[in-house]
C-alpha positions as CSV (number, residue, x, y, z in Angstrom):
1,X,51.3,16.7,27.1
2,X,54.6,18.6,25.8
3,X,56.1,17.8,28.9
4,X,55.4,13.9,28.1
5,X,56.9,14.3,24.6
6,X,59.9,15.8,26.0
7,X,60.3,13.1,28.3
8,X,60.2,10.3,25.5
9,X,62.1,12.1,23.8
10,X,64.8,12.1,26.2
11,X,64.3,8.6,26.4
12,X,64.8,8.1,22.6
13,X,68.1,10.3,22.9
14,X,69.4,7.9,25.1
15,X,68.5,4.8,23.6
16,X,70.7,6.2,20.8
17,X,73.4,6.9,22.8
18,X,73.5,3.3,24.3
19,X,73.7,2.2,20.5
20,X,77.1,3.5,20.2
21,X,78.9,2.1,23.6
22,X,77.3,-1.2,23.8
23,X,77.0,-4.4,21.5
24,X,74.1,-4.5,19.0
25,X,72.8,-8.0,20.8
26,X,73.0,-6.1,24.5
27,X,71.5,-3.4,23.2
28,X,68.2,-5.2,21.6
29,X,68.4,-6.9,25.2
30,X,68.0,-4.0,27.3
31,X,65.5,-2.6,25.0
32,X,63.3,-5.9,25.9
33,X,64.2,-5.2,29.6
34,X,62.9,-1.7,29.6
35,X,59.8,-3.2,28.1
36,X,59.3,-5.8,30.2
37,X,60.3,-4.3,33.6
38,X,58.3,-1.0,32.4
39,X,54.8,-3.1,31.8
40,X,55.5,-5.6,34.6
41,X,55.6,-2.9,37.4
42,X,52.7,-1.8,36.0
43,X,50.5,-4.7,36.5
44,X,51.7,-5.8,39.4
45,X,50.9,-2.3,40.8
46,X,47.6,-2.3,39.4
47,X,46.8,-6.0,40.7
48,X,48.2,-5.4,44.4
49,X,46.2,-2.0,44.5
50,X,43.4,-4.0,43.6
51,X,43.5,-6.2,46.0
52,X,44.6,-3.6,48.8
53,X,41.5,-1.8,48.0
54,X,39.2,-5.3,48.5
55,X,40.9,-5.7,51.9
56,X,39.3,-3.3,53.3
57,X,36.3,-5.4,53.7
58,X,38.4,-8.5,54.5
59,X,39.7,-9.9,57.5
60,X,42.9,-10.6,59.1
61,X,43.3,-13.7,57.7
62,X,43.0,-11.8,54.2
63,X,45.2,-9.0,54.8
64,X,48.1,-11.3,56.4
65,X,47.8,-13.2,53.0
66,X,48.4,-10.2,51.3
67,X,51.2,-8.9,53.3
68,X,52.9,-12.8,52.5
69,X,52.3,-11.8,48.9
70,X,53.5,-8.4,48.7
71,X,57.3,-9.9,51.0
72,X,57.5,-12.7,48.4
73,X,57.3,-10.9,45.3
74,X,60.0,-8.7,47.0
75,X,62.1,-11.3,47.5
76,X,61.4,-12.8,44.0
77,X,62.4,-9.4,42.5
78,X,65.6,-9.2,44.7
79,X,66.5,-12.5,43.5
80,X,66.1,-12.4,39.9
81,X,68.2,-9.1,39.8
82,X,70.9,-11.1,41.4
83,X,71.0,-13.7,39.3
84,X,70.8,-11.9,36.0
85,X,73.6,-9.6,37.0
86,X,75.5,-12.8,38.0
87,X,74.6,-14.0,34.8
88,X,75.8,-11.1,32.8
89,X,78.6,-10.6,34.5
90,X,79.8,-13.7,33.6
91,X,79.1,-12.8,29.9
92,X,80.3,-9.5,29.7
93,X,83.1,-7.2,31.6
94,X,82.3,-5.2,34.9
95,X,82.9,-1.9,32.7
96,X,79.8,-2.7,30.1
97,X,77.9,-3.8,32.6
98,X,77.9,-1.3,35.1
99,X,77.2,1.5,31.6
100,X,74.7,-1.0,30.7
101,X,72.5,-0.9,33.9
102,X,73.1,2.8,34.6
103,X,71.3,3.6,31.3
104,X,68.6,0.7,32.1
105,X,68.2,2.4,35.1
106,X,68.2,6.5,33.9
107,X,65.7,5.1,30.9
108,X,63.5,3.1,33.2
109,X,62.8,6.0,35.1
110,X,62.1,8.2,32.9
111,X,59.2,6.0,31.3
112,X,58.2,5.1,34.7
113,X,58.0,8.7,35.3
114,X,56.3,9.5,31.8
115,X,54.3,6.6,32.9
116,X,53.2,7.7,36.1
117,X,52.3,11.4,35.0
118,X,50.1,10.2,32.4
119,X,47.9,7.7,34.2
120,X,47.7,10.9,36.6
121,X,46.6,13.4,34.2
122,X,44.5,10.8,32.5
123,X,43.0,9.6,35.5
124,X,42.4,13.4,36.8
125,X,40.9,14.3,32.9
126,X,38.5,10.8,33.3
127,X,37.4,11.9,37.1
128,X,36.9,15.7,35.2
129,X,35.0,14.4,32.8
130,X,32.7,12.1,34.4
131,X,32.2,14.7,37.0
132,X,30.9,17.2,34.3
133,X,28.6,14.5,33.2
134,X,27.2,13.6,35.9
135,X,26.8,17.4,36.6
136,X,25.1,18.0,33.3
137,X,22.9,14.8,33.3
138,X,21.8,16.5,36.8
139,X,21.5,20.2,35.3
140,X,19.7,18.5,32.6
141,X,17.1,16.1,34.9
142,X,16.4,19.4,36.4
143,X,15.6,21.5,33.7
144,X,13.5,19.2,32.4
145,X,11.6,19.0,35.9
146,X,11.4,22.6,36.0
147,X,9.8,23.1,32.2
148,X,7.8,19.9,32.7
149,X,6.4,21.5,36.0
150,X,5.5,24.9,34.0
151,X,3.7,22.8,31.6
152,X,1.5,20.5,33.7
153,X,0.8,23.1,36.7
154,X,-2.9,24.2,37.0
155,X,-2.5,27.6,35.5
156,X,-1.0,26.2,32.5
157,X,-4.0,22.9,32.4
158,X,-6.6,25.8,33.0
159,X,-5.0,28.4,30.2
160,X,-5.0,25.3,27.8
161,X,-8.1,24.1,28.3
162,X,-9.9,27.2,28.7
163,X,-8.5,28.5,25.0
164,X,-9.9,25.2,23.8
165,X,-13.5,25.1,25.6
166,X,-13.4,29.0,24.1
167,X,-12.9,27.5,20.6
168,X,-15.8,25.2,20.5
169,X,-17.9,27.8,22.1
170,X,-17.7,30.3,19.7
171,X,-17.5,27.8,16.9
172,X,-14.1,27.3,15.8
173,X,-13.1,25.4,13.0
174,X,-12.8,22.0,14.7
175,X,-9.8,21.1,12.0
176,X,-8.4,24.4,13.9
177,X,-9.3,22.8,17.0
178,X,-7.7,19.3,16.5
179,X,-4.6,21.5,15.5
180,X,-4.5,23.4,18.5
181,X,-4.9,20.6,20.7
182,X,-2.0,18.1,18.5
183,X,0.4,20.9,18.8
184,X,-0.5,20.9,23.1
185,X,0.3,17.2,23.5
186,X,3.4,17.3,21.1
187,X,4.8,20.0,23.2
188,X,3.8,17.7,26.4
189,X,5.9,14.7,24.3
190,X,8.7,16.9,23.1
191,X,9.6,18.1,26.5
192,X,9.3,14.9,28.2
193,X,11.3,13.3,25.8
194,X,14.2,15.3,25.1
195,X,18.0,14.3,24.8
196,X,20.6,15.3,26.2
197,X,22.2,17.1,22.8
198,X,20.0,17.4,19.4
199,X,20.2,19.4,16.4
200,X,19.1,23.3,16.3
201,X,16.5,22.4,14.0
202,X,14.6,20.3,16.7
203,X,15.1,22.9,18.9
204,X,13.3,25.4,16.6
205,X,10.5,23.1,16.3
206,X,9.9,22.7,19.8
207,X,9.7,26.7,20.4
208,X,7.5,27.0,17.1
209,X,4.7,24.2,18.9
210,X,5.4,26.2,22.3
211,X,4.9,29.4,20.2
212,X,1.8,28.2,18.3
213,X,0.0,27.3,21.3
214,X,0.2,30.5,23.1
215,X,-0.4,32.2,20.2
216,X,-3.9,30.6,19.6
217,X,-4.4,31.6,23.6
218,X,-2.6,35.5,23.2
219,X,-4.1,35.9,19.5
220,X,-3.2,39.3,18.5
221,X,-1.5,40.0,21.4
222,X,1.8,37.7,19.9
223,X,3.2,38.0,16.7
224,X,6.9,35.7,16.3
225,X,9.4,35.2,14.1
226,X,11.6,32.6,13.9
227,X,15.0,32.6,11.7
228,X,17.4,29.7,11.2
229,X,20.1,29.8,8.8
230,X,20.8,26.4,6.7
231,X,24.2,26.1,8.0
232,X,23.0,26.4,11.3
233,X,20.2,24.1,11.2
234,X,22.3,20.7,11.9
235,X,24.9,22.0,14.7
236,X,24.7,19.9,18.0
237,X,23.3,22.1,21.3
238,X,21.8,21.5,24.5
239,X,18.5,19.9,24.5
240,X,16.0,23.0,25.7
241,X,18.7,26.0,25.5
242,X,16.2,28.1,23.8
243,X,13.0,27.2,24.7
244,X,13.0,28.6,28.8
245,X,14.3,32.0,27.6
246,X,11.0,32.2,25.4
247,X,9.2,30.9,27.8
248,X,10.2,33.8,30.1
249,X,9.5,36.3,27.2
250,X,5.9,35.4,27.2
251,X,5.0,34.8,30.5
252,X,6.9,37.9,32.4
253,X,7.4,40.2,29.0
254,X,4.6,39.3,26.5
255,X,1.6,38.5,28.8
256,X,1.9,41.2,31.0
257,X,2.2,43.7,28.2
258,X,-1.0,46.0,27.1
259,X,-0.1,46.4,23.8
260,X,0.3,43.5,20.9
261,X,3.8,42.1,21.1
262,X,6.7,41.2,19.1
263,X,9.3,38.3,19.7
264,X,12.1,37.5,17.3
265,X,14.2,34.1,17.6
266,X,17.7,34.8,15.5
267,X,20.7,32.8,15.1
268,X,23.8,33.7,13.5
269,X,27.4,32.5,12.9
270,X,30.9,33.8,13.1
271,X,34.2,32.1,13.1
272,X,34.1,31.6,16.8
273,X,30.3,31.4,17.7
274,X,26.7,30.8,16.9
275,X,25.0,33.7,18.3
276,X,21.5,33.1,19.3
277,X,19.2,36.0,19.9
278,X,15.7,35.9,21.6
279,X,14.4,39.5,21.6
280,X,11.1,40.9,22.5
281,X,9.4,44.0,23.1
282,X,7.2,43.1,25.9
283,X,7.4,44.4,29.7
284,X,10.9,44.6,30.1
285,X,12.9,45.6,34.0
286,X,15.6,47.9,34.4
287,X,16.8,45.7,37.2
288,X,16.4,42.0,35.4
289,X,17.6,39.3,37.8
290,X,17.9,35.8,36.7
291,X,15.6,32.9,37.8
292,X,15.6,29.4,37.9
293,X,15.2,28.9,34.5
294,X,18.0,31.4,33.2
295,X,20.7,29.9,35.3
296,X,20.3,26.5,34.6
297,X,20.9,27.7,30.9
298,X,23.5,29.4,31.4
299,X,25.0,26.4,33.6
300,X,24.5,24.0,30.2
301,X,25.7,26.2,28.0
302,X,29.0,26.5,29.7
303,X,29.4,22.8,30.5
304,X,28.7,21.5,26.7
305,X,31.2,23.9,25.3
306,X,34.0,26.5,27.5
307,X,34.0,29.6,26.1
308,X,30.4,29.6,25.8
309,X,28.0,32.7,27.6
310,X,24.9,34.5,28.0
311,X,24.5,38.3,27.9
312,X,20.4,39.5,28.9
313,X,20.0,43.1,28.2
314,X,16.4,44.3,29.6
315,X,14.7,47.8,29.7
316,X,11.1,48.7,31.2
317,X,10.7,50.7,27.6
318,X,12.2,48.3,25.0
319,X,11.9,45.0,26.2
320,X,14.3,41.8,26.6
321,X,16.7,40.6,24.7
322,X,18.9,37.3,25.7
323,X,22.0,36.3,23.6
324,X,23.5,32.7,23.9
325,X,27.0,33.2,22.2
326,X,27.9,29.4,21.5
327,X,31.1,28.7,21.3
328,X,32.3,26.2,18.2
């Protein structure tokens, strides 16, 4: 971009510089001619690239139509810059003339130029960013597959059921019941129909159902904590950043602890991120390797904002603790 601004301002420079060499009325006139010849090789490179590219599909009845075309606006060119210098000539001495058209010419390309590097980088920042789109929208499909999959597969039914069939057997409250069971098929609903980017708030309330289920199946066996600052409530993240990492907590850390466990969502703010802590004290590894889950996060969180990463720190003694520094 600076080297854009340079080049119009180069151009501007110039434009000055004719101002002082020729007549106020020539002047304004090869002003207009910049303009027009600027914008009309513009379209007529955008139409005949148009219809090159739709010729590929055509015959040779097509593409010698074209080639017709492309000689006749040559030769339509060719002969209106004969003309108007025949013209001008007649109006105005060889000298003018010949400074007149060298500036048209130095000025022209230079815009052309400008021109021509921005619709590159523009149309390189476009392709970037659709590609990043369509990368995320793919990251995001199959995140989605992978935590709808943990949900519905038969351990998780059985676990879910089972709790429930427990609670009526040893006569549970059935308001405790109903509760248990609304807070299963919201999680079912949450997942399933996610965005793409929502608030932090909604992602706290879709690990507090995911949360409250397991803890009516763990009982004392999970205790949680979840802390969300009000400035941090409405910031903008991935859909389902947080919610596989404590996933992961209970199922490889909390579940297959012997002791009651402890896991702590925290997030936090500094000039340059919003840190976001999951932390338990479940069966940790001292040689932690990320699974499917994990690296699709980490995928997300770099493509919705660079500068963005994840640090997991894990022992067998002291648990897991996963940090999402979010960069803002």
């Amino acid at each position: 971009m600076r080297f854009l601004l340079f080049l119009q301002l180069i151009a501007v420079v110039i434009f000055i510089f004719i101002m002082y060499f020729i007549p106020a009325n020539l002047y304004l006139v090869s002003i207009i001619s910049i303009f027009v010849i600027v914008n009309t090789v513009g379209i007529t490179y955008y139409i005949l690239r148009s219809w090159a590219a739709n010729l590929k599909n055509e015959g040779t009845k097509s593409k010698v139509s074209f080639a017709f075309t492309l000689i006749g606006v040559i030769f339509a060119i060719a002969f209106l810059l004969i003309n108007l210098s025949n013209f001008w000539l007649s109006k105005y001495s060889y000298d003018k003339f010949i400074n007149f058209t060298n500036a048209l010419a130095l000025v022209t390309t230079l815009l052309l130029v400008s021109f021509g590097i921005s619709y590159v980088a523009l149309k390189r920042e476009l392709e970037k960013q659709i590609g990043e789109y369509e990368k995320l929208k793919k990251i995001k499909l199959e995140t989605e597959f992978q935590l709808l999959k943990s949900k519905v597969n038969p351990h998780f039914l059985f676990n879910s059921i089972g709790t429930a069939i427990s609670m009526l057997e040893i006569g549970n409250d059935q308001k405790e019941i109903a509760q248990y069971l609304s807070s299963l098929a919201e999680l079912f609903r949450t997942t399933i129909d996610a965005p793409d980017v929502w608030e932090l708030q909604e992602e706290y309330d879709m690990i507090e159902k995911y949360l409250r289920v397991q803890k009516v199946r763990l009982d004392d066996k999970l205790s949680y904590e979840l802390t969300l600052p009000n400035e941090c409530k409405n910031l903008k993240v991935p859909s389902l950043l947080l919610q596989p990492i404590v996933e992961n907590s209970i199922v490889h850390g909390i579940s297959k602890s012997t002791k009651p466990c402890f896991i702590k969502v925290i997030c936090e703010r500094s000039d340059t991120y919003v840190i976001l802590t999951v932390q338990d004290d479940g069966v940790g590894s001292d040689n932690l390797q990320n699974g499917t889950g994990l690296n699709l996060v980490e995928e997300r969180l770099k493509l919705f904002s660079s500068g963005s990463h994840m640090d997991i720190l894990s022992s067998a003694e002291s648990g897991t603790v996963v940090r999402i520094f979010l960069k803002i």
